[in-house]
N, C-alpha and C positions, 0 to 999 in steps of 0.2 A: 850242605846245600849250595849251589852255584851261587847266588847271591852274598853268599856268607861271606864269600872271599873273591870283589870283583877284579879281573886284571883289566892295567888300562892299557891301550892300545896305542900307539905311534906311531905318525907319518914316517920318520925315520925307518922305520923298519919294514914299511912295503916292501912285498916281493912279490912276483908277477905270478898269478897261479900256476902250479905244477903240469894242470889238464886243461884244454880248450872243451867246447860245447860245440860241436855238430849241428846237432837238431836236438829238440825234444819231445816226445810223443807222452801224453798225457791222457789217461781215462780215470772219469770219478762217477765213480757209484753211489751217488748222495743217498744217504740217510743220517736224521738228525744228532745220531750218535755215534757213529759207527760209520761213517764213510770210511769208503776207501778209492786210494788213491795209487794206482798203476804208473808206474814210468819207465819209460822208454828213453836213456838218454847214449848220443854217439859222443862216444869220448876222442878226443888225440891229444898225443903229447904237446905241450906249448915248449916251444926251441927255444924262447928266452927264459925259462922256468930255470932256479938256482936247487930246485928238490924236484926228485921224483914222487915223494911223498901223495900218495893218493887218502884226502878227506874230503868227504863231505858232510856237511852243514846239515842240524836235527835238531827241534827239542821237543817234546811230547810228543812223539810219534811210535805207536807199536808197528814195527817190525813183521811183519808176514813173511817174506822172503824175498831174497836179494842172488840176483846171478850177473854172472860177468862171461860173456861169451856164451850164453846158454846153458854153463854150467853154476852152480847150487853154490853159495860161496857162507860163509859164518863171519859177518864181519864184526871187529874190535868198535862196540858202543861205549860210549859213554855220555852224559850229559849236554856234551857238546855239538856231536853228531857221531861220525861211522868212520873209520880204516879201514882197507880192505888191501889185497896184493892183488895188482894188474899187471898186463903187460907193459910193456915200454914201449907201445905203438897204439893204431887206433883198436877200440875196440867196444863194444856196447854193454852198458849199466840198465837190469831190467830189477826194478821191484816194488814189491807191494806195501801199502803202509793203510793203517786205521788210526782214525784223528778224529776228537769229539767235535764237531761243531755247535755241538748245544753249552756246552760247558766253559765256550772258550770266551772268557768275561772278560779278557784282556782285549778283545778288537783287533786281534794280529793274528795273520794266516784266514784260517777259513772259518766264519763261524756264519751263528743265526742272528740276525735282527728281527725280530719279532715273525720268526715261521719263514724268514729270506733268508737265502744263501747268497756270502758276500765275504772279499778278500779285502784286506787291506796287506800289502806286502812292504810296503815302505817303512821302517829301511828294510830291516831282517824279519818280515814274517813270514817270506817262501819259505824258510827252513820249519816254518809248522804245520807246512802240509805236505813235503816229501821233500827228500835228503836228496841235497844237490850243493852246488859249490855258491851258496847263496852271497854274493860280492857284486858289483856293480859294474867288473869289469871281466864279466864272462856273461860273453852276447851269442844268442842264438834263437833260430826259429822256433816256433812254439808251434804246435798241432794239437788240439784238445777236444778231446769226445766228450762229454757229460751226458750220462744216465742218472736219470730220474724221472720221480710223477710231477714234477711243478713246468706250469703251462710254458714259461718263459724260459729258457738254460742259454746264459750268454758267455762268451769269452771274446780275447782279445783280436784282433784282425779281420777277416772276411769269413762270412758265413760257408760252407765247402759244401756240406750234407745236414740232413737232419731226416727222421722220422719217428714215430711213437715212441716215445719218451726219452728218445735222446737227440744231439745235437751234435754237431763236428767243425769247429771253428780253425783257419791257419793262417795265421801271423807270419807272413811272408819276410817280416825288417828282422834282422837280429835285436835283441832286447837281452836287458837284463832281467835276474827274476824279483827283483822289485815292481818291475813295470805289470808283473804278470793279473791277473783279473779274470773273477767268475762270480758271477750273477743266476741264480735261478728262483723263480717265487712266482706267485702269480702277479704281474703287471699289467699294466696297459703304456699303451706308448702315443706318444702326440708325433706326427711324421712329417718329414719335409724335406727338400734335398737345395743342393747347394750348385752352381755350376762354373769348376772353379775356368781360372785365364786359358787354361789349355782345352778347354770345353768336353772335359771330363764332368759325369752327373756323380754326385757323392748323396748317400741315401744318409739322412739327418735324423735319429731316433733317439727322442728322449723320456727315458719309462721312469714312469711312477706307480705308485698303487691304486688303483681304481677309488674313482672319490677325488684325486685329486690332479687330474687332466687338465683340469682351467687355469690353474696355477701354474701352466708352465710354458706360456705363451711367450712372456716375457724372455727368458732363460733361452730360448729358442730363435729371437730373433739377436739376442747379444751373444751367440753360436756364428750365426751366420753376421754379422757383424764383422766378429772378430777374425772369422776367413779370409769375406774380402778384405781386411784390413792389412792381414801379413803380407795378403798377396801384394798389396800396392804398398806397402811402406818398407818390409824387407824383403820385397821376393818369394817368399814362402808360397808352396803349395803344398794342401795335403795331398796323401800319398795311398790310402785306401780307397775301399768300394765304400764305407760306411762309416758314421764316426758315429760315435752311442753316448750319453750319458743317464746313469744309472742314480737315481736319487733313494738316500737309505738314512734311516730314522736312527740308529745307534753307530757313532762314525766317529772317532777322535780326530780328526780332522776335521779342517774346512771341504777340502775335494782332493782327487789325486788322478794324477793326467796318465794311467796306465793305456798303454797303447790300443789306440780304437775305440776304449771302453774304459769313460772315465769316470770312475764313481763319486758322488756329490753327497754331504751330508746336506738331508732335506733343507736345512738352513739358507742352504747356497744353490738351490734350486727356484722352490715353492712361492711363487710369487703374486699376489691380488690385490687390488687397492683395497679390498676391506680388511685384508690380514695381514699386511706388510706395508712398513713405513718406505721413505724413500729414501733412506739410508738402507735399506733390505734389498731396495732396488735397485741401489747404485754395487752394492757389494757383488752383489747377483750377477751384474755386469762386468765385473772385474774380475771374479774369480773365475767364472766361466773364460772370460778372454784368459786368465792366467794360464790354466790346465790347457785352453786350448793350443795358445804358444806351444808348452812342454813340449808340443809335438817334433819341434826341429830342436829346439834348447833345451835338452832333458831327455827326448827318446832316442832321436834320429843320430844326435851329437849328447852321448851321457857320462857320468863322472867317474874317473878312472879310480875312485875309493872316495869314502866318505868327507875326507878331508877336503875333498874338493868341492860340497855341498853347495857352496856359491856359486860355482861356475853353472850351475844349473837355475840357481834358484834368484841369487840378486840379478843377472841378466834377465830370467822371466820377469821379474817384478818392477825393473823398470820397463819393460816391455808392454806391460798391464797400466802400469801409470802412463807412458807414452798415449798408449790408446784409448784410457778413461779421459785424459787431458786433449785429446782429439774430437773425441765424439761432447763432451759436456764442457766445462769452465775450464782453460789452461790454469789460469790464475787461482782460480779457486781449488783446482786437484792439488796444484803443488802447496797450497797451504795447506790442505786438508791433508798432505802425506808427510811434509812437515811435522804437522801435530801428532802424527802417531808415529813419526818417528822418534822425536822429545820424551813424546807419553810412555813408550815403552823400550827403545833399541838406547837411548841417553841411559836413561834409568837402571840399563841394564850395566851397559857402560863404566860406569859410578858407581859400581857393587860389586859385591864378590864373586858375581857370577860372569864379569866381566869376562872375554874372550876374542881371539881374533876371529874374523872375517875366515881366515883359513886356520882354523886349530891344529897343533901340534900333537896334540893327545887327546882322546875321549875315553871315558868307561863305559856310557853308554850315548851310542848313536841318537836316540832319540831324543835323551837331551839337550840335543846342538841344532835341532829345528828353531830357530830362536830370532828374535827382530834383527840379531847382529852381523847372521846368517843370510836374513830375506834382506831387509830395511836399507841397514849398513852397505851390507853389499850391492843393492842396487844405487845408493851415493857412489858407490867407490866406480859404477858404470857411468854413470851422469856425469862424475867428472872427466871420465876420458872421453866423452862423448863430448864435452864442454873444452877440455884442452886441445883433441884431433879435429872437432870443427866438426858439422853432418855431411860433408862430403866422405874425407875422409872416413868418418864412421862407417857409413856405409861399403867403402871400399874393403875397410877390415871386416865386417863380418860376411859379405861377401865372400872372402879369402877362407873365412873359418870353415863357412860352409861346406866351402868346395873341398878343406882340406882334410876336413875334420868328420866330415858326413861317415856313419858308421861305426862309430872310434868311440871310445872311453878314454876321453883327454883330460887334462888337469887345467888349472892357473896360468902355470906356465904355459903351456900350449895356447892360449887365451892371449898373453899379453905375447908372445912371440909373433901370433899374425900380425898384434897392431905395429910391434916393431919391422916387421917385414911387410906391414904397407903403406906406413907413414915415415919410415927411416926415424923414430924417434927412440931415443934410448929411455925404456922405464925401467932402469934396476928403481932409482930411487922412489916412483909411482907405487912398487910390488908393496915398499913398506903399511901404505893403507892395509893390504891384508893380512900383513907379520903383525902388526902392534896393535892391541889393543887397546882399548881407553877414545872417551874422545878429546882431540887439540882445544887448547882452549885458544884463542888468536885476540891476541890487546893491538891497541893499535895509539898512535899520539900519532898529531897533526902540527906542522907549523906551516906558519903563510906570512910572507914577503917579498914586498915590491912585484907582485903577481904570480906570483912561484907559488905554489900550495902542494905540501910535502907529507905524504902520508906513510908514516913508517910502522910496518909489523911487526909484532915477535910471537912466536907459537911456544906451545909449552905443553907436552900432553903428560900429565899425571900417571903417578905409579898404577900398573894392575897386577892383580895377583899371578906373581910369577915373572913379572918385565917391570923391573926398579928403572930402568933406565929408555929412554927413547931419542930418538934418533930423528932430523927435523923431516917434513913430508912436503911430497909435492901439494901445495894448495892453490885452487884456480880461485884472485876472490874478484868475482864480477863486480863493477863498481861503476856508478856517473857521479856526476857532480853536478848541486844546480845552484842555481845563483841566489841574489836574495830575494829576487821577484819570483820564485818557482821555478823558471824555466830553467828548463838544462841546457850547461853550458858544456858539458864535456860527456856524452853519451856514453851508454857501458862499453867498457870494454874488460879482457881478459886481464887480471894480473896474477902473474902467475911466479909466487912466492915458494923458493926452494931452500933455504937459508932460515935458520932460528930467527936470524932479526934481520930486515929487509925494506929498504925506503923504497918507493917509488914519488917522482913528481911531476906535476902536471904546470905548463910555463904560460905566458900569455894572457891571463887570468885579469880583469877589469875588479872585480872586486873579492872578497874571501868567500869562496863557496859552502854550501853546506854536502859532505859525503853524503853517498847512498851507497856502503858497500854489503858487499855479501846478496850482488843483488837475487832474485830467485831463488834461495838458498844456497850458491853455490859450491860448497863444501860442506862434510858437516859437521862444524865444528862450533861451539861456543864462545858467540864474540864478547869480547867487553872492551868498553870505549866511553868514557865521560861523556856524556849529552843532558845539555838543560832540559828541564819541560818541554820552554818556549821552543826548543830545537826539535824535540820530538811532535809537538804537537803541530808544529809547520812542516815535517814528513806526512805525517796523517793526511795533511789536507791536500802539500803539494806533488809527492813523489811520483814518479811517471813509471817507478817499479810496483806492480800490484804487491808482491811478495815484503817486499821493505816498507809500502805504506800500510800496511796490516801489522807489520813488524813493530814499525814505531809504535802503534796505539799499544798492544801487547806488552814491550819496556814500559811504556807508561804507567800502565794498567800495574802493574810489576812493583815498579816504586809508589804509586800510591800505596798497593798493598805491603810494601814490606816497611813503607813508615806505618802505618796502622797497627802492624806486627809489633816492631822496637816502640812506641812509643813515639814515635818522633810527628814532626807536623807534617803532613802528606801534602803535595801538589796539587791538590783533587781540585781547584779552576781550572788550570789547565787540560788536568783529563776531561772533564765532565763536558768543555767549551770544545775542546777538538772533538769527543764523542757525538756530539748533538751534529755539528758541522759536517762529519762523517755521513751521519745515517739521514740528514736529508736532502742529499746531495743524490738525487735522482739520476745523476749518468751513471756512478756506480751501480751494479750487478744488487740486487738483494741479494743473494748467498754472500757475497763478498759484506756485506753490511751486515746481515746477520754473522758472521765468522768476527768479524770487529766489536760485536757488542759481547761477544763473549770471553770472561774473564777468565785468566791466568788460571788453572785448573787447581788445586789442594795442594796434591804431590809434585806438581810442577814448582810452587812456593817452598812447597818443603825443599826441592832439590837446591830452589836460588838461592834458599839462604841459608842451607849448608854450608855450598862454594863459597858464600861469603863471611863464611866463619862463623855464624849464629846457628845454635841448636834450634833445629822447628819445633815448635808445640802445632800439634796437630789444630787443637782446640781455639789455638789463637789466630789459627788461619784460618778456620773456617767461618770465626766468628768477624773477622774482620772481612772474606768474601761477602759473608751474607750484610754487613753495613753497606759496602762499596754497590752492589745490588739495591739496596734499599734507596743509597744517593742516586743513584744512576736513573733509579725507578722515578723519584722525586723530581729531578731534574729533567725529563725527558715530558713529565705529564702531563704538560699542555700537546706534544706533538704526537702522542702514540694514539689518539682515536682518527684522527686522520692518515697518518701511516699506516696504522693497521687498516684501515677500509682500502688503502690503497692496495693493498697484498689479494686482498679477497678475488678469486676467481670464478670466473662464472662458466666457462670452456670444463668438458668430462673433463674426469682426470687422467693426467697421464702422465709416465714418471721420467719426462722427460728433466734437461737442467734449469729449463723457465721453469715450468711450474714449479719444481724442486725448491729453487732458489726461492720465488714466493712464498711455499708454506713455510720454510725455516723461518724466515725474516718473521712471517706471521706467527710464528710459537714463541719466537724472542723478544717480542715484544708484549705478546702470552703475559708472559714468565714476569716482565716487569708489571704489566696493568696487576696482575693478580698480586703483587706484591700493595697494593692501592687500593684493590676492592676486595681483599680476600677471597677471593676464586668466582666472582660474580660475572664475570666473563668467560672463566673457565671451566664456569657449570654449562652457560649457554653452548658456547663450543661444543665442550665431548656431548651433549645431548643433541646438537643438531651436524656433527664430522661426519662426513657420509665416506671416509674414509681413514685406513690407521693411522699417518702422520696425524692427522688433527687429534684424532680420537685418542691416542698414547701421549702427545705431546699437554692435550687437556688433561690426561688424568695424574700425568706429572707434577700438573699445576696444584692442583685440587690437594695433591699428596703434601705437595710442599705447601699449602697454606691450611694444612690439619682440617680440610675441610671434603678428603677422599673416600670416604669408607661406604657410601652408600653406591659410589660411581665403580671403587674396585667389585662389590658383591655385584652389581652388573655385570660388568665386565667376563667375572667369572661366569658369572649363570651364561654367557652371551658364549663365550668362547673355551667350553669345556670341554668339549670335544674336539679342540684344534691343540693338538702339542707344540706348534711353533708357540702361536698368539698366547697361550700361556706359559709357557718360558718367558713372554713379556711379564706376563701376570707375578711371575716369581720373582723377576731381574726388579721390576718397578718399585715394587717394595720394598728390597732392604736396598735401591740405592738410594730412593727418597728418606729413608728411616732419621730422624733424628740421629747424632752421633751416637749418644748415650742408650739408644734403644736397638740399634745396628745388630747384635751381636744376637740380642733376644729374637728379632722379627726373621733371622734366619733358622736359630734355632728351628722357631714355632711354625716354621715353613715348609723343614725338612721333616717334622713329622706331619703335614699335610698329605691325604691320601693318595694325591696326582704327584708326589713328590718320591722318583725314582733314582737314586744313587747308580746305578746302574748304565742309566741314559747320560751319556757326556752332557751333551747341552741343558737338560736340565738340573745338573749337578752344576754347571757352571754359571745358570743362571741367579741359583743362589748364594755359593760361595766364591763364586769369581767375580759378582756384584759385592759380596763383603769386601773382598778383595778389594778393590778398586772406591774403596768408600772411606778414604785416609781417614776419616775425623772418627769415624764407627769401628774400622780394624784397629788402627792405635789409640783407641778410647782408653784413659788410662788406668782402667779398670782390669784391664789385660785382659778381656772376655773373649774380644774378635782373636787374639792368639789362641787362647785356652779350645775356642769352638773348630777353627781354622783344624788346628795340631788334632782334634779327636776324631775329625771329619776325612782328613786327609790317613791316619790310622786306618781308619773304618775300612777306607775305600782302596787302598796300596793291593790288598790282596785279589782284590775284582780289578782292577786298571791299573796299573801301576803307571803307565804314562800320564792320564788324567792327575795322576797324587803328585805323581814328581812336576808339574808344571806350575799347581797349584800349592807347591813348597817355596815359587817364585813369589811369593805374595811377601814372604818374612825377609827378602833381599835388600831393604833396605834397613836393615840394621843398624850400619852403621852408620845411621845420619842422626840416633834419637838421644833424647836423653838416658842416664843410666837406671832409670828405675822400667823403662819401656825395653832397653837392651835385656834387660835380666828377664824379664818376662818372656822374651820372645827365646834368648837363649833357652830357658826350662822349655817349650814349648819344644824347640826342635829337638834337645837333647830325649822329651818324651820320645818325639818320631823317630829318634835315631836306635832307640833303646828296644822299638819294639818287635815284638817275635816275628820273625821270616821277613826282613823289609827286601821290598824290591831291589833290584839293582840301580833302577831306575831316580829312587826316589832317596837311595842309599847315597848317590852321586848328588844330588843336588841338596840335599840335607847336608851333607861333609863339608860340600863345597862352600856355603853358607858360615858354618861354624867354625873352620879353619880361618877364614878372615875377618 
C-alpha cells in the first residue's frame, strides 16, 4: 500500500517540470458516483526541464481512455499517476477518467457535502479528479463545462456560456491546479457588486443554501471591505468580472482563495447576532479579507513548490492582520495575534513538531499547513516591514508585483526585491526562515552617571534536526520612561545582529524603567529580571499598548508559578495593578478585558518547563482557579458598577465598540459568578438577545455547576442549526471538570447529532479535549487513551483531520514520566494500526522520534 512506505520529499532536489501547460479544457459529467471527467490539455516542452520524462499525477482515478495526438495511447499506471511516450514538442493530452464523489470521505479532489459538489484541491487533490502534472508551478488557463441536474454549476473565472444543465466557465489568469474549483448544488446567492479605482463593476456573489441568506450579510460587507482596502493600502485590484464565495458544510479547512471562486467552510461565512458570537464575527472578517488577498499573494504571484508555502501564506496573514488592525483595535489585534501565536506557533516551536518557516523536506504536504508556516511567517513579514520602514515596504512589494505578477516564485525571489529596493543585504534576515525554534533574548541593564546600557544575548535552542544555530537578525522596538511614567526616550528601532550586543542610551536625568520588545516586535521569548513593583508601574504607566498588557500578563505569570512551586506569590501587587487597570476608563474595554485574562494552562505549562520545573497539569489549574477566585474577591465592590457600565442599549452590531463592551462584560460575567454562583449568569443567558451574551452566560453557569437545565435549552433552541451546536459540543468538554473531560467527550461522541465525519463537529469535541490541558493530561491517562482510539477511528475517513488532531500529544516532552509513558502507548497504538495514513503516519513518527 502507498502509505506503507512514505518517501520524503526535498527542497534540494527540485527540478523544473519536464512539460508546460498551454491551456486546459475540462468537462464533467456529475453524478454522485460515477462522474466523469474529460480533459483536454496542450502540452510543450519546458526549455529549462533536466528530463524529458513525461508523468502525470493520479490517485483513485479509473482510467477510460487517454490519447495523445488523437491517437489511443495505454499508459504505464501506478499508484502514483500515469507515463506515457510523447513527443519532444507541443502536443495535446485528451482523457477520460470516473471518480466517486460520494465516497470521497477524505475532503480532497471532488467530492459531496451533503448532496453538494465541491473541490478542495489544496495542496494535492487536482490529482483526484484527473491526471495532470499537479505542482504549483505549472500555470495555465482553465476552461470548464459542467454537466449536470443541480440548479447552480460554478467554477473558476468568468461565466462564458451556460444552458439546461450545464454551464462553461474560463479562467483567463494562468493558475495552478491547486487553485482550481467546482461547485454545483442547489444554492441561493446574496448579490452585490463592487466598483473598483479604475471603475470597473465586479458582480459580488456569495451562495449559501436556502434557509441561510440572512446569515451572510455580514461576510458580504467584509468582501467589499477588504477590496477597497487592497486597492488603497497596496494597490491591488481585482482582476475578474466576478468574485464568488461558495459556503459548504463538510470542509477541512477554514476557506481557500481558488481563483474567482473561493470556497468557505460554513464556519467562516454564516453569520447573525443570534447564532454567532463576536469572535465568529471578527474571524469572518479576517478570513474572508485573507482568501480575498490570495488574489495577488497566492494566485496572481504563487509558489514555485511547496516549500515555499510562506511566501504565500505568512505575507497573506500579515496582510489580514494589517487590515483587521485597520478596520477594529490596532492595539488590541496585535495582542489578540500575539496570543495565538504563543498559544499555538511557540508551542509548536518547543516540540517535536518543531519546523522552519521554509522546510527542507516533507512527507506529507498537508502537514506543513501549520502556525509555523501562517503565524511565524507572517513575524518574519512584520519584521522586515519593521526593519525597511512603510515606505520602503511599499516600494518592495510594488517591485514584486511588477516583477513577479504571473510567476511561481520562491523566498528567495521575496527577499531579492527587498534587496533590490532597499539596497539592504538580508543573507543573515533569510536565517528566520532556515532555523527553526523560537530565540529566547535575556537582556541585563546597567545605569551610570546617566548612561543607561541595555545589553542582549539571544540563544535559540536545539530542534529536531538543527543542534546548532546561528545569531539572527532581531528588530527589538524599545522607549524608556522615566520614574514619573513619562517617556523620556521614545521607541525606537534596535536592531540586534550579534549573539550578544549592548546598545546605550546618554543624557539620561534619572535611571529609566525599559519598555522593550515594544508591539511584539520579533518573536522571540524575552526574559529579563523585573520586581512586581516594576511590572506593575508598566501596567499602569506604559505608553506601549502591547508591553502595558505584557507587564500585567509576567505578573499574572509569577503569581501563578509561585502558587505552582510553593512559594509566596506577589499577589498585592497583581491584584493593586489589576483593579488600577480595569477602572481606568480611557483604556479601550477589549483592552481591559484582554488584561483581566489569565495566563492560559499550557501557556504555564510551557513557562515552567523553560524554567526547569515539570508542570503538573492539575496544579495549574488549581492554582488558575484560586488566582480567579482572588481576583473575583478583590474586584467585588467594583464589578456591579463596571458591569452596568458595559451594558448597551444601541441594536447590536459587531462592530470593535460594541465588541469590546460585551467582552469586558463576560469578564467580569465570569468573576461575579465566581461570588454568586451563576445568579447573574442565569439572569443574563435568559434575557442575551444575542450569542456573545447567551454562550458567554452558559460558560458561566457550566463553570459554577449550575448549567444543565440552561445547556437542555440551548439544545432544544438550536438543534437544527449545525454551527450553534458545534458550540453546544465545544462548550462542554471545555467547561468539563478536569477529571470528567475525557468522559463528557466520550458521552458526546455517541450523541446522535454527533458526526465523525463532519470536521467541525469532530473538532468541536476532541479539538475541545484537546485544548483542555488539565482534562487531556488528567493523570488517569483517559484524555490519551480517548484522543489515540478517536483519531484510529477517523485516519481511514480523513486522514488530514487525524494527522492534525495527533498535534494534541506534541507536547510530550514537557511532562512528567508516568504521563510521557502514557501518551507514548497511545501513539505507539496509532502508529501500530492497520492501513495508517500517510498523513497521520508523518506526524505520529515525528512525535515519537523526539
Amino acid at each position: 500500500m502507498k502509505d506503507a512506505s512514505p518517501q520524503t520529499i526535498y527542497l534540494s532536489d527540485y527540478t523544473p517540470p519536464a512539460y508546460l501547460v498551454e491551456d486546459v479544457h475540462l468537462t464533467f459529467r456529475l453524478a454522485p458516483t460515477a462522474t466523469r471527467v474529460i480533459a483536454r490539455i496542450n502540452f510543450r516542452p519546458n526549455p529549462e526541464a533536466k528530463s524529458r520524462a513525461f508523468f502525470l499525477h493520479g490517485e483513485g482515478l479509473k482510467l477510460i481512455w487517454a490519447t495523445v495526438d488523437g491517437q489511443i495511447v495505454q499508459p504505464g499506471i501506478d499508484e502514483d499517476g500515469l507515463t506515457a511516450e510523447v513527443p519532444d514538442a507541443p502536443f495535446t493530452w485528451e482523457a477520460e477518467v470516473e471518480i466517486d464523489p460520494a465516497g470521497n470521505t477524505r475532503l480532497e479532489g471532488l467530492y459531496l457535502s451533503n448532496g453538494m459538489y465541491c473541490t478542495q484541491c489544496e495542496a494535492e487533490g487536482f490529482r483526484r479528479i484527473t491526471y495532470y502534472p499537479d505542482r504549483p508551478d505549472v500555470m495555465a488557463p482553465f476552461t470548464v463545462r459542467i454537466e449536470g441536474e443541480e440548479p447552480v454549476l460554478l467554477s473558476n473565472g468568468n461565466p462564458t456560456d451556460h444552458g439546461p444543465g450545464w454551464a462553461e466557465w474560463t479562467d483567463p489568469w494562468p493558475k495552478p491546479s491547486y487553485l482550481f474549483a467546482l461547485v454545483a448544488g442547489d444554492l441561493v446567492a446574496r448579490e452585490d457588486s463592487f466598483t473598483t479605482r479604475n471603475e470597473r463593476e465586479v458582480a459580488l456573489k456569495l451562495w449559501v443554501r436556502p434557509g441561510d441568506e440572512h446569515k451572510t450579510e455580514w461576510a458580504m460587507e467584509s468582501l467589499k471591505a477588504s477590496m477597497k482596502w487592497d486597492e488603497e493600502v497596496y494597490g491591488r485590484e481585482y482582476d475578474l468580472d466576478i468574485f464568488q464565495i461558495v459556503a459548504v458544510s463538510d470542509f477541512n479547512m477554514g476557506a481557500m482563495e481558488n481563483k474567482g471562486l473561493n470556497i468557505f467552510n460554513t464556519s467562516a461565512v454564516l453569520a447573525s447576532p443570534d447564532t454567532s458570537t463576536d469572535a465568529n464575527f471578527a474571524r469572518i472578517e479576517g478570513i474572508v479579507a485573507h482568501e480575498y488577498f490570495h488574489n495577488w499573494t497566492g494566485n496572481r504571484i504563487t509558489c514555485r513548490d511547496w516549500f515555499q508555502l510562506s511566501l504565500k501564506e505568512g505575507l497573506t496573514v500579515f496582510r489580514d492582520q494589517s487590515f483587521s488592525a485597520d478596520l477594529r483595535s490596532a492595539a488590541v489585534q496585535r495582542i489578540e495575534d500575539v496570543m495565538a501565536l504563543r498559544g499555538r506557533q511557540f508551542r509548536e516551536d518547543n516540540g517535536p513538531l518543531a519546523h522552519q518557516v521554509q522546510p527542507d523536506s516533507f512527507v506529507e504536504i498537508n502537514n506543513f499547513y501549520t502556525a509555523t508556516i501562517y503565524e511565524k511567517g507572517a513575524e518574519v513579514i512584520r519584521m522586515l516591514h519593521t526593519l525597511v520602514g512603510p515606505d520602503d515596504y511599499r516600494k518592495a512589494l510594488d517591485l514584486y508585483f511588477d516583477r513577479h505578477d504571473g510567476e511561481a516564485a520562491t523566498i528567495d525571489d521575496w527577499l531579492n526585491v527587498f534587496e533590490d529596493a532597499t539596497g539592504r543585504d538580508l543573507g543573515q534576515f533569510k536565517r528566520w526562515y532556515k532555523q527553526a525554534g523560537t530565540p529566547r533574548l535575556s537582556v541585563e541593564e546597567q545605569w551610570e552617571d546617566g548612561t543607561y546600557t541595555l545589553t542582549f544575548t539571544q540563544d535559540t535552542p536545539p530542534t529536531p534536526g538543527q543542534d546548532e544555530k546561528a545569531p539572527l537578525v532581531i528588530p527589538i522596538v524599545t522607549g524608556l520612561l522615566g520614574p514619573n511614567g513619562d517617556e523620556v526616550v521614545p521607541s525606537q528601532v534596535l536592531e540586534m545582529t550579534e549573539k550578544t550586543q549592548s546598545f546605550t542610551f546618554a543624557g539620561l536625568g534619572a535611571k529609566p524603567v525599559p519598555s522593550i520588545l515594544r508591539g511584539f516586535s520579533a518573536p522571540v521569548i524575552l526574559t529579563r529580571e523585573a520586581s512586581p513593583e516594576e511590572r506593575a508601574f508598566l501596567l499602569a504607566n506604559d505608553t506601549d499598548p502591547f508591553n502595558r498588557w505584557e507587564a500585567g500578563r509576567m505578573l499574572a505569570k509569577e503569581v501563578l508559578t509561585a502558587m505552582v512551586t510553593g512559594k509566596e506569590p506577589p499577589l498585592d501587587a497583581y491584584l493593586g495593578a489589576l483593579a488600577t487597570m480595569l477602572r481606568d476608563d480611557s483604556l479601550e474595554p477589549a483592552f481591559r478585558a484582554l488584561a483581566l485574562h489569565l495566563p492560559g494552562e499550557d501557556d504555564m505549562a510551557q513557562t515552567l518547563h523553560d524554567a526547569g520545573i515539570t508542570p503538573d497539569p492539575a496544579r495549574i489549574h488549581d492554582a488558575r482557579e484560586t488566582l480567579l477566585q482572588e481576583v473575583a474577591e478583590h474586584l467585588q465592590d467594583s464589578l456591579p458598577r463596571l458591569s452596568a457600565e458595559m451594558v448597551i442599549e444601541a441594536p447590536f452590531a459587531p462592530d470593535a465598540e460594541q465588541a469590546g463592551k460585551r467582552a469586558l462584560a463576560l469578564a467580569l460575567l465570569r468573576l461575579t459568578t465566581r461570588l454568586d454562583g451563576g445568579k447573574a449568569a442565569a439572569k443574563v443567558y435568559a434575557e442575551a438577545d444575542n450569542m456573545t451574551l447567551s454562550l458567554g452566560a452558559l460558560g458561566c453557569l457550566l463553570d459554577a455547576e449550575a448549567g444543565e437545565a440552561a445547556l437542555a435549552d440551548f439544545e432544544a433552541r438550536w438543534a437544527g442549526d449545525a454551527l450553534v451546536m458545534d458550540k453546544w459540543f465545544m462548550m462542554q468538554v471545555s467547561h468539563a471538570a478536569p477529571e470528567k473531560a475525557a468522559d463528557v467527550a466520550a458521552r458526546l461522541a455517541e450523541h446522535p447529532a454527533f458526526n465523525m465525519k463532519n470536521p467541525n463537529r469532530f473538532r468541536s469535541v476532541f479539538g475541545a479535549l484537546a485544548m483542555h490541558p488539565a482534562g487531556f493530561h488528567h493523570a488517569s491517562g483517559a484524555g490519551y487513551a480517548l484522543m489515540a482510539d478517536w483519531i484510529i477511528r477517523l485516519d481511514p475517513l480523513n486522514p488530514q483531520i487525524a494527522a492534525r488532531m495527533s498535534g494534541a500529544f506534541e507536547t510530550i516532552g514537557r511532562y512528567d514520566a508516568d504521563r510521557q509513558g502514557m501518551m507514548r502507548e497511545a501513539l505507539e497504538r496509532i502508529a501500530a494500526s492497520e492501513g495508517l495514513s500517510r498523513d497521520t503516519g508523518e506526524m505520529v513518527g515525528r512525535i515519537l522520534r523526539a
